[in-house]
C-alpha positions as CSV (number, residue, x, y, z in Angstrom):
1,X,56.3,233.1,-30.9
2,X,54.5,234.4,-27.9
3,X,51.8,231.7,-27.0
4,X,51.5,230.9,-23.6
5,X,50.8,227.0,-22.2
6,X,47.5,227.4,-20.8
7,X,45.7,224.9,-18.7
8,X,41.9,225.1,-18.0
9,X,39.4,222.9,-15.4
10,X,36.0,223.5,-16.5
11,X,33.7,222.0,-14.1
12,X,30.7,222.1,-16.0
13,X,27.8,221.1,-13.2
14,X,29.8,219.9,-10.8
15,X,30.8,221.3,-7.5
16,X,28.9,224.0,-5.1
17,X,30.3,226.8,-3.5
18,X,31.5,224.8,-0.4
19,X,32.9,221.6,-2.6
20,X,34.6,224.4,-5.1
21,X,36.4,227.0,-2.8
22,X,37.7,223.2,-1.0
23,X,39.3,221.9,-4.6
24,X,40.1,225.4,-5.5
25,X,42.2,225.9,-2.1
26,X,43.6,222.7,-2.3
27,X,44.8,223.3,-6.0
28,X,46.8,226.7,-5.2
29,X,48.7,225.0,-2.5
30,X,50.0,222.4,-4.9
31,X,50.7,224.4,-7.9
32,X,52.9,226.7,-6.3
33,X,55.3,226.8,-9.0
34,X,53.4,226.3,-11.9
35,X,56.5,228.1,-14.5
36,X,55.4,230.2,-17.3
37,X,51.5,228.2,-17.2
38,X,48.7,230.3,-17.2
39,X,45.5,228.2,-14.8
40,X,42.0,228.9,-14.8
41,X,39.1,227.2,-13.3
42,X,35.7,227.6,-14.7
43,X,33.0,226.8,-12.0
44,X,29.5,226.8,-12.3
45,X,28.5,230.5,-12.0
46,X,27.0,229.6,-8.9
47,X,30.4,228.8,-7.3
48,X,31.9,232.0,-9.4
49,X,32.5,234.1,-6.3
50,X,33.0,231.5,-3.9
51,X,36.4,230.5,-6.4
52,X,37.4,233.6,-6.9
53,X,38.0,234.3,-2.8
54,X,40.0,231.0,-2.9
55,X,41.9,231.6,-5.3
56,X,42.1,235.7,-4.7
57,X,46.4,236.4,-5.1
58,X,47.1,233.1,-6.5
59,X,47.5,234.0,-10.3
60,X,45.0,231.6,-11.4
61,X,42.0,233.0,-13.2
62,X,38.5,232.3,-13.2
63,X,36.1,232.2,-15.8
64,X,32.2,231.6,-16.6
65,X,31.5,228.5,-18.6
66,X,28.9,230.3,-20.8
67,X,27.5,233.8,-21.5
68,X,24.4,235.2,-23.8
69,X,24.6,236.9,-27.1
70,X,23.2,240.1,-25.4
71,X,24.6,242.6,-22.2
72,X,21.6,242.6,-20.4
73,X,17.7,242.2,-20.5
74,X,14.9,240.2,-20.0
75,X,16.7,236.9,-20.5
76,X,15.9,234.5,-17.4
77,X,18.3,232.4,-16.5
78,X,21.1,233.3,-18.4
79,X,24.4,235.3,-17.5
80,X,26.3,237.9,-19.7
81,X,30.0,238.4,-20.4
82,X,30.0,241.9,-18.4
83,X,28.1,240.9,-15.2
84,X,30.4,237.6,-15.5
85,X,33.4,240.4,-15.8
86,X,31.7,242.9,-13.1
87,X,31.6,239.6,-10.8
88,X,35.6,239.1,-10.7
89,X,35.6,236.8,-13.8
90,X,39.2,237.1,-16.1
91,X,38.4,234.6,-18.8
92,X,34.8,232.5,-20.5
93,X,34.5,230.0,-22.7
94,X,32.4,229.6,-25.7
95,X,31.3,226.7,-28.0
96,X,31.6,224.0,-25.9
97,X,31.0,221.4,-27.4
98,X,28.1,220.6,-24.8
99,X,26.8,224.5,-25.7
100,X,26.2,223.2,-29.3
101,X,25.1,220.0,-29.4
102,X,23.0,219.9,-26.1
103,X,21.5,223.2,-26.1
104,X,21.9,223.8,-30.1
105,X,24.3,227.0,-30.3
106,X,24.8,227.0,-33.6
107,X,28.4,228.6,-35.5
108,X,26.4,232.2,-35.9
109,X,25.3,231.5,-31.9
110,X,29.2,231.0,-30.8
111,X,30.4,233.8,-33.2
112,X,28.3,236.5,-31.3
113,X,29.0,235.0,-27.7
114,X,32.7,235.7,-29.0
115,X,32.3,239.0,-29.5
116,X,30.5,239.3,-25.8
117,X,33.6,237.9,-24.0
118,X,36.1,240.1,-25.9
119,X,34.2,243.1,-25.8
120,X,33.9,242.8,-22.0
121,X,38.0,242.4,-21.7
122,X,37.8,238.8,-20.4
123,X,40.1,236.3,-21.8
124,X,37.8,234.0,-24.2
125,X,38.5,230.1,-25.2
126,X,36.8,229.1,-28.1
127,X,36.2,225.8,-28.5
128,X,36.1,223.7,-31.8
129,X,35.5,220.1,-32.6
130,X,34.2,217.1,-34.2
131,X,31.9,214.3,-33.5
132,X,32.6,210.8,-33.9
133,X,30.1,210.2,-36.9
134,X,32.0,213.3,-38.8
135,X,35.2,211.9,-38.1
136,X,34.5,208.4,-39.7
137,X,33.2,209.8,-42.4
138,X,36.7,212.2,-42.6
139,X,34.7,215.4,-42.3
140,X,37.0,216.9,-39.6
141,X,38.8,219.1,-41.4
142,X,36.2,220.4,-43.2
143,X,34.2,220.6,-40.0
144,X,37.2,223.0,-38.0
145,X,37.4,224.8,-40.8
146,X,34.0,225.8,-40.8
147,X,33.5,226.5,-37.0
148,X,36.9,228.4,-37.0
149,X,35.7,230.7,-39.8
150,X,32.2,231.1,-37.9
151,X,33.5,231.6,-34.9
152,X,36.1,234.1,-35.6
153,X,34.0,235.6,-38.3
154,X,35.6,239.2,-39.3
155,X,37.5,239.8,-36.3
156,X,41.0,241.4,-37.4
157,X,44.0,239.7,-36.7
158,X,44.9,241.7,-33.6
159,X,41.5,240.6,-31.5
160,X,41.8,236.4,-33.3
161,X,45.5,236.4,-31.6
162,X,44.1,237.2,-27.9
163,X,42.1,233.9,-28.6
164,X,42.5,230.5,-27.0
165,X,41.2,227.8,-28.7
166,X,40.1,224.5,-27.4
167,X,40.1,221.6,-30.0
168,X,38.1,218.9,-28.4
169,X,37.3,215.6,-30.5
170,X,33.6,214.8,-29.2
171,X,33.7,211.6,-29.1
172,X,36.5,211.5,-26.7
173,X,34.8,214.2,-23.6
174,X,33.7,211.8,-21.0
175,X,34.0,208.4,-22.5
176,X,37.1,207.5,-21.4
177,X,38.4,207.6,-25.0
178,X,41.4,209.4,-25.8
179,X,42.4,210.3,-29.2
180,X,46.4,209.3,-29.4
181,X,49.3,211.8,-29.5
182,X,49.7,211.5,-33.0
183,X,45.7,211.9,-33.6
184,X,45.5,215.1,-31.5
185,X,48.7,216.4,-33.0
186,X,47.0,216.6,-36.6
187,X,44.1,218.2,-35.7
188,X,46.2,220.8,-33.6
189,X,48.5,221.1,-36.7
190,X,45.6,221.4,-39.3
191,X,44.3,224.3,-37.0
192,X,47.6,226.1,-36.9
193,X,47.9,225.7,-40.8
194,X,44.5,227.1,-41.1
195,X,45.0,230.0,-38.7
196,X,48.7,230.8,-40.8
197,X,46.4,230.8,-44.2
198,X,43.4,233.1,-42.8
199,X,45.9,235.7,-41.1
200,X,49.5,236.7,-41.0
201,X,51.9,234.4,-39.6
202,X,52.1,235.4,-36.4
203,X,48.9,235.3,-35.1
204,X,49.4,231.0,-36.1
205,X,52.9,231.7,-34.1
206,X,50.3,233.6,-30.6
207,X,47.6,231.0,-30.6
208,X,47.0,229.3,-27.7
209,X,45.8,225.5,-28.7
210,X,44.2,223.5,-25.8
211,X,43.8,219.7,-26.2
212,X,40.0,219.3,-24.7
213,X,39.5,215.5,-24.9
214,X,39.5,213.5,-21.6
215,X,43.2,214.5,-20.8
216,X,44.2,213.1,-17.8
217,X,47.5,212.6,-15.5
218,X,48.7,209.6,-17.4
219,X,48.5,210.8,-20.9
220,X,49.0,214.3,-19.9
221,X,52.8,214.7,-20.6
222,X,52.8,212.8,-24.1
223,X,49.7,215.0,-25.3
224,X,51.6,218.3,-23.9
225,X,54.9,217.5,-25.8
226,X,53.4,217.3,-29.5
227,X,54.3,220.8,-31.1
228,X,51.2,222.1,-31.6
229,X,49.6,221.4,-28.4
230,X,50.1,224.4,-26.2
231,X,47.6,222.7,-23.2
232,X,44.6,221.6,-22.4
233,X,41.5,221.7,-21.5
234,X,40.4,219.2,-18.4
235,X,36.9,218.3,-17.5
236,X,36.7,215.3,-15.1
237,X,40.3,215.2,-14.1
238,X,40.2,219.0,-13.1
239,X,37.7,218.0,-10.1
240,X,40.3,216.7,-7.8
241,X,43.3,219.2,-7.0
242,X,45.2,216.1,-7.0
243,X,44.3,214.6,-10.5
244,X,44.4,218.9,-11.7
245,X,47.5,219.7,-10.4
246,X,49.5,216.9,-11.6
247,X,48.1,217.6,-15.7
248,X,49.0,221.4,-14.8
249,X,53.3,220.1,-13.4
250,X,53.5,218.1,-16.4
């Protein structure tokens, strides 16, 4: 098993260049010693190069929250996995949960925004999930299932094992509601299972798989010690270096 614990702050809309080079300076002074976990912030692409001086010899990557399904071209307003990589970017994420049911990115959308990121060497989180009307009506399995085989499509073994995924139960981003240890745990398992059927074993054994729901200091430890939880991925806890930093030393 090679997988690396990997903690990432995506700050969605939230924090301008001045505001994110302050949080981002603060958060390398405190996670000095981080061990063997891999940090990245994604900022608002507006704040991309103002992180990316704060945090320059740190060790801590920085990513785009979002990229197109095409390099370049007459596509206002959005930004591509090469000009993001061009730009200083290491890493992107893709199929945010906000990406698909906000601005309608459907599995086929994600899939090719996929390719994008690991055709342009950065490394790519791909984030799965389900919301709370397909969990009650037990459709979360079904529904990871569906948006890992999308996502991943017919990528060989070799390029699925350089991917993180994110499994974040929608119902718990930004509602204060948490799914427990034991809840997270299953879903983590199921994907592990599913990722050991679909390829050989060790790409289950190289995963990365990030818990993406509300994590926060005081659940952080108990969420990070379930087997199949290799670290998560923070949204309003990652805005403070002091909230961050204590998720990333746990």
């Amino acid at each position: 098993m090679s997988r690396v614990r990997t903690i990432g702050g995506n700050w969605k809309l939230n924090l301008g260049p001045a505001e994110a080079s302050k949080v981002a300076t603060e958060l390398v002074a405190a996670v000095v010693d981080r061990g063997d976990t891999r940090v990245t912030l994604f900022p608002t692409a507006i704040s991309l190069t103002a992180v990316l001086e704060a945090v320059r010899g740190s060790g801590i990557h920085v990513g785009i929250q979002d990229v197109h399904t095409a390099d370049s071209g007459a596509y206002t307003g959005a930004n591509s996995a090469t000009l993001a990589r061009s730009a200083g970017a290491t890493a992107a994420l893709v199929g945010h949960s906000e990406r698909r049911h906000v601005f309608g990115d459907s599995d086929a959308t994600v899939h090719r925004k996929l390719i994008q990121c690991l055709d342009a060497g950065l490394l790519t989180t791909l984030c799965i999930g389900e919301t709370l009307e397909q969990r009650d009506s037990a459709q979360t399995e079904a529904v990871l299932a569906e948006q890992l085989k999308s996502g991943f499509g017919e990528l060989p073994p070799d390029r699925v094992a350089t991917v993180t995924l994110a499994y974040e139960p929608v119902w718990a981003i930004g509602t204060g509601r948490t799914a427990s240890p034991e809840m997270a745990q299953e879903a983590h398992a199921f994907v592990r299972a599913w990722l050991r059927q679909a390829y050989p074993d060790w790409v289950a054994d190289d995963v990365c798989i990030q818990y993406g729901g509300s994590m926060k200091p005081a659940n952080a430890a108990a969420l990070l010690s379930c087997p199949d939880i290799d670290g998560g991925l923070v949204g309003g806890a990652a805005l403070k270096a002091e909230s961050f930093s204590a998720i990333i030393l746990a």
